[in-house]
C-alpha positions as CSV (number, residue, x, y, z in Angstrom):
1,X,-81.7,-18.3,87.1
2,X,-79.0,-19.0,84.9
3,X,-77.6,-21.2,82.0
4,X,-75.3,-23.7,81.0
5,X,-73.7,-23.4,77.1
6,X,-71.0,-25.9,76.3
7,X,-70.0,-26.9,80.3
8,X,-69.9,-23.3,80.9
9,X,-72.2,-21.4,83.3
10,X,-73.3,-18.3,82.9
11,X,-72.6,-17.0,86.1
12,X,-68.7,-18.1,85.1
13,X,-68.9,-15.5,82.7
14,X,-70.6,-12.8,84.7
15,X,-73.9,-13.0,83.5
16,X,-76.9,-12.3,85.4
17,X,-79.7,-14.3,83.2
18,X,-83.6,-15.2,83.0
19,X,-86.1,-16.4,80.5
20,X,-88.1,-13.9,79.1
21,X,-90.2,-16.0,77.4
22,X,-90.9,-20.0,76.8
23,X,-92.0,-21.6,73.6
24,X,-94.4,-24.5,75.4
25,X,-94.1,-26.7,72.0
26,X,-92.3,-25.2,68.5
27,X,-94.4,-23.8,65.7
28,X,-95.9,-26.1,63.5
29,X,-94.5,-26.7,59.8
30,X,-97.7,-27.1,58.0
31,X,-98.0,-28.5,54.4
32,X,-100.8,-27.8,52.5
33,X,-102.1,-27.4,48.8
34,X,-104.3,-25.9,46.9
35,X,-106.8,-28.0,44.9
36,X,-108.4,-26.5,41.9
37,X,-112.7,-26.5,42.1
38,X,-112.0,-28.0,45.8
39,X,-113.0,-25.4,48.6
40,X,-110.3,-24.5,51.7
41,X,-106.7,-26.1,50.7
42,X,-106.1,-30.1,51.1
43,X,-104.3,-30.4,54.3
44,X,-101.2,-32.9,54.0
45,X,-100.5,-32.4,57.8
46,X,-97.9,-31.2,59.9
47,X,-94.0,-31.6,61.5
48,X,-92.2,-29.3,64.0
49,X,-90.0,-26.4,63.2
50,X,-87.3,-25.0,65.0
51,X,-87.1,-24.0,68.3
52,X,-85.9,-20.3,69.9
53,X,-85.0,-19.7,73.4
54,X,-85.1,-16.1,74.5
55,X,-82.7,-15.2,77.6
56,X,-82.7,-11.5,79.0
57,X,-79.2,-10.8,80.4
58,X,-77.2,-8.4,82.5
59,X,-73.7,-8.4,83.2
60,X,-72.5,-7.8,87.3
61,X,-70.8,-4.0,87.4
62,X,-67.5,-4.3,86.5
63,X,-64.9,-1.7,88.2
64,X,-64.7,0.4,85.2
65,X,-65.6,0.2,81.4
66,X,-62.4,-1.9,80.5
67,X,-63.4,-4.7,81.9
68,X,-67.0,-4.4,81.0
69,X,-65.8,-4.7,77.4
70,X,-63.3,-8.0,78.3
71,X,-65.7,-9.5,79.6
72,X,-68.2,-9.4,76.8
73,X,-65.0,-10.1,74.5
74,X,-65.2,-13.1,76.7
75,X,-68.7,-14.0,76.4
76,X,-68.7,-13.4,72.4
77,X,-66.2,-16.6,72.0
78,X,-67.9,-18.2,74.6
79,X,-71.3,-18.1,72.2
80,X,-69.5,-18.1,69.1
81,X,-71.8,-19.3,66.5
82,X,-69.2,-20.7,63.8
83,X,-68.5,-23.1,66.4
84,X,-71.8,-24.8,65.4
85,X,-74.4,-26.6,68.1
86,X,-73.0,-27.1,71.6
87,X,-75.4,-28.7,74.7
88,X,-77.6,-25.6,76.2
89,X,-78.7,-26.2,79.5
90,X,-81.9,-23.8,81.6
91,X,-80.9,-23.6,85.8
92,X,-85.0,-23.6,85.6
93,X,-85.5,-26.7,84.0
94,X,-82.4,-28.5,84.4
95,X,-83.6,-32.3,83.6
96,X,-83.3,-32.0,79.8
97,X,-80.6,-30.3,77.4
98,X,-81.1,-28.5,73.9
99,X,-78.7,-28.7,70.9
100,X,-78.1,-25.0,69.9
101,X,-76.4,-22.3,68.8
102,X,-76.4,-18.2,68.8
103,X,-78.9,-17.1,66.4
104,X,-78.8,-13.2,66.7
105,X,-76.0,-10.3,67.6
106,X,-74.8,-9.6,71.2
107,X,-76.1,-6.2,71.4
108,X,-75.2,-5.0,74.7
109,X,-76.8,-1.7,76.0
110,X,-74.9,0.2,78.3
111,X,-76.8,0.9,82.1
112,X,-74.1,2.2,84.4
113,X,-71.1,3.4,83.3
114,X,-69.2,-0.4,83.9
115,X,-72.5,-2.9,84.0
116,X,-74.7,-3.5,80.7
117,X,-77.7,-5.8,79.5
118,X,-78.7,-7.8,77.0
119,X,-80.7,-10.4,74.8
120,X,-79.6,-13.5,73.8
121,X,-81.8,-15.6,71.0
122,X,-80.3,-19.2,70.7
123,X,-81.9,-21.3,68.1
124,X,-82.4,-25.4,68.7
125,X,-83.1,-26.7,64.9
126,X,-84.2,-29.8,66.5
127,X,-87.1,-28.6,68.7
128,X,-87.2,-31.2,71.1
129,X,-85.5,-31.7,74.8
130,X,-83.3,-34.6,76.1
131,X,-82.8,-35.8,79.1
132,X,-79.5,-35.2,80.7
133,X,-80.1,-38.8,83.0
134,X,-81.7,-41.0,81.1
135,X,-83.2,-44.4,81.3
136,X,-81.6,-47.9,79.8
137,X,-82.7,-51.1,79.6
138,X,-80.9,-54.8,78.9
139,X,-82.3,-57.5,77.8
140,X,-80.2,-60.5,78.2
141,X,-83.2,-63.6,76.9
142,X,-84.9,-64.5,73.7
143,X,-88.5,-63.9,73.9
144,X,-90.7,-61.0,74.5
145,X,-90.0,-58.0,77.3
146,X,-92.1,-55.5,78.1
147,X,-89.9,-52.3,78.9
148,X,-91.7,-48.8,80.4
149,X,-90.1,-45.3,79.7
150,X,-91.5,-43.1,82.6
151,X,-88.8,-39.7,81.0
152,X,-89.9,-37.4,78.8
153,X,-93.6,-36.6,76.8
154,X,-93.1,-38.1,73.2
155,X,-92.2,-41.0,71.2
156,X,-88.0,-41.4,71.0
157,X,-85.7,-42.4,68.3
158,X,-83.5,-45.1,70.5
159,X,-79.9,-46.6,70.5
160,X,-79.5,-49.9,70.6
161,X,-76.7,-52.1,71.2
162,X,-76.5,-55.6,70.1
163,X,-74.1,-58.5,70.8
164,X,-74.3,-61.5,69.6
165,X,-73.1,-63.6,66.5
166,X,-74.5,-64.2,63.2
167,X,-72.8,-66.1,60.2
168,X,-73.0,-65.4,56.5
169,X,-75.9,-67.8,55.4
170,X,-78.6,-66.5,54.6
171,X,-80.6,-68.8,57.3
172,X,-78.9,-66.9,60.3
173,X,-80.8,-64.4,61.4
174,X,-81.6,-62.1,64.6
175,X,-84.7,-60.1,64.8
176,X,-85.9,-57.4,66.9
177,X,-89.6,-56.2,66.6
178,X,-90.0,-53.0,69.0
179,X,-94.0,-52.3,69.2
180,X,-95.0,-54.8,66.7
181,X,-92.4,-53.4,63.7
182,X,-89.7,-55.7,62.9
183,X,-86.1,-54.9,62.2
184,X,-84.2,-58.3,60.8
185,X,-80.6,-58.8,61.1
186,X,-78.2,-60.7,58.7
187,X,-75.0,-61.1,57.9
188,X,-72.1,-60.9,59.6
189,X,-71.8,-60.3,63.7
190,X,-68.5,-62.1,64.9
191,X,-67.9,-62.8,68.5
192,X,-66.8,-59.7,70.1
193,X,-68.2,-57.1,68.0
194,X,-71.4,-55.3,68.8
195,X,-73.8,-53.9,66.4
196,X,-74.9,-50.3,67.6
197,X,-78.2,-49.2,65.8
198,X,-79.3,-45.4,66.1
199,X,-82.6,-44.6,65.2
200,X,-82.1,-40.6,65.5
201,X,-79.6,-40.3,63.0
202,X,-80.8,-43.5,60.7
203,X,-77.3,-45.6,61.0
204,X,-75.8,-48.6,62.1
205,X,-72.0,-49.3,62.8
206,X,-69.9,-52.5,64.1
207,X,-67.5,-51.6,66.8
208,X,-65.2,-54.1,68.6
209,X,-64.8,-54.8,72.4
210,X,-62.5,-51.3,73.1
211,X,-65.4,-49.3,70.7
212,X,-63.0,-49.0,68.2
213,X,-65.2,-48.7,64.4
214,X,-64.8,-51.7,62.3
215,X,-67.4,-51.8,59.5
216,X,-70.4,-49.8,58.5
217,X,-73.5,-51.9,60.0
218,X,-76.3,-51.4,57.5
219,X,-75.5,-54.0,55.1
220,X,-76.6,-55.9,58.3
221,X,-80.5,-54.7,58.7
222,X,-82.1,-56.6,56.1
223,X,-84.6,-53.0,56.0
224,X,-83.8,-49.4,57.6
225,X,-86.8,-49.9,59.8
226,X,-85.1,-48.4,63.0
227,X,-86.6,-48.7,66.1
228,X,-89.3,-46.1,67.8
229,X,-90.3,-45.9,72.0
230,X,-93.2,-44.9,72.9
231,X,-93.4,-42.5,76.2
232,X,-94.9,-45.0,78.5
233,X,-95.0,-48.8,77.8
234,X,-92.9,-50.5,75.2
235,X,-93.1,-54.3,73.9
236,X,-89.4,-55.9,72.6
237,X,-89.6,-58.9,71.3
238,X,-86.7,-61.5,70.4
239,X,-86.3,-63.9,68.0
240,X,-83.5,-65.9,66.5
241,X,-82.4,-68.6,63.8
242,X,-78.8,-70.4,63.7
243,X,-77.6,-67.5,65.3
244,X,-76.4,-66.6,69.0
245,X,-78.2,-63.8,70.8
246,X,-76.0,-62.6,74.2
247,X,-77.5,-58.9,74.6
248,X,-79.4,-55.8,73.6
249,X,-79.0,-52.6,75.6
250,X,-81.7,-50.2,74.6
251,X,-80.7,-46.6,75.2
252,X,-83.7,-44.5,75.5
253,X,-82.6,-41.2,74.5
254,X,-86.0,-39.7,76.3
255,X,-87.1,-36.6,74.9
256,X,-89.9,-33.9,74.9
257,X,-91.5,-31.4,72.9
């Protein structure tokens, strides 16, 4: 077993790795409160946490001490922290990624006089996997579409990419209702552009034909009611008014807990 940090193997950097441990689903974050004259506590209910990911490593025996201690030089930047989140991906599962970074020391413990092992503790502050091949869908007709997402265990926070075009008044509209909640679009959309929507990190831009940013794109949602798969089947629906629709691509972004 090994791992991939950043594009970079493990065994690249001489590591010998395994999982000593797997966290099945992150620790709740529970929110409760404590009602005066009421018994127990008033339970508001719960999100996820943060995820760890526990990796037991040894390095191969190097040929003498001095290169034991370049090659955990090496490893140290490799993992460097300040460097922030970087793609992790586990040889054992190797269908999803994680978005973390270090969250402990390299404390290496010397076995032979030129080999040495360790533990590595990398922390995911968003819990959930993604898939590294992912599905996609395109819808190219007004009207409704039923989609299925067979990656992944849990609901996903989708991109979606729009063409299409849409004039100032306030009669042109394009709207896309995703399981029965509706997301309205009006204003501007000019021939060429395409309106990308991303529901994991709540924005919207305009982009023209080379991706090239043009304008921020929330002005254009009439509400910030983003999008939301389910894991299994989906219902997109389609409607427009003095407006042109040519084509959503729905990006899945598949994920579990």
């Amino acid at each position: 077993m090994g791992f991939t940090f950043n594009g970079v193997h493990s065994k690249d950097m001489k590591i010998k790795a395994r999982l000593t441990s797997w966290q099945a689903s992150p620790a709740p974050r529970n929110a409760y409160e404590i009602v005066p004259g009421k018994i127990g506590v008033a339970d508001f209910g719960c999100d996820s946490s943060e995820r760890y990911i526990k990796i037991s490593c040894n390095i191969y025996p190097q040929r003498k001490l001095e290169n034991l201690i370049k090659a955990l030089d090496d490893i140290s930047a490799w993992l460097n922290p300040m460097e922030g989140l970087k793609q992790l991906v586990l040889d054992d599962i190797p269908d999803r990624y994680f978005s973390a970074r270090l969250n402990t020391e390299i404390d290496c413990e010397r076995i032979l006089s030129s080999a040495g092992a360790f533990e590595l503790t990398f922390i995911c502050p968003d819990p959930n996997g993604y898939a590294l091949t992912d599905e996609s869908f395109t819808i190219s007709q007004v009207g409704t579409q039923n989609i299925t997402r067979a990656i992944g265990n849990i609901e996903s926070y989708p991109i979606y990419q729009l063409k299409g075009i849409i004039d100032s008044s306030s009669a042109s509209f394009i709207k896309i209702i995703t399981n029965g909640d509706e997301l309205k679009l009006t204003g501007r959309l000019s021939a060429g552009e395409t309106l990308i929507i991303d529901s994991s990190l709540l924005t919207a831009k305009v982009v023209d034909s080379n991706g090239n940013v043009l304008r921020n794109g929330l002005p254009i949602l009439d509400e910030l009611n983003f999008p939301v798969l389910n894991k299994g089947a989906n219902q997109v629906k389609i409607e427009i008014n003095s407006a042109t629709f040519s084509e959503l691509k729905i990006y899945s972004k598949s994920c579990w807990r």
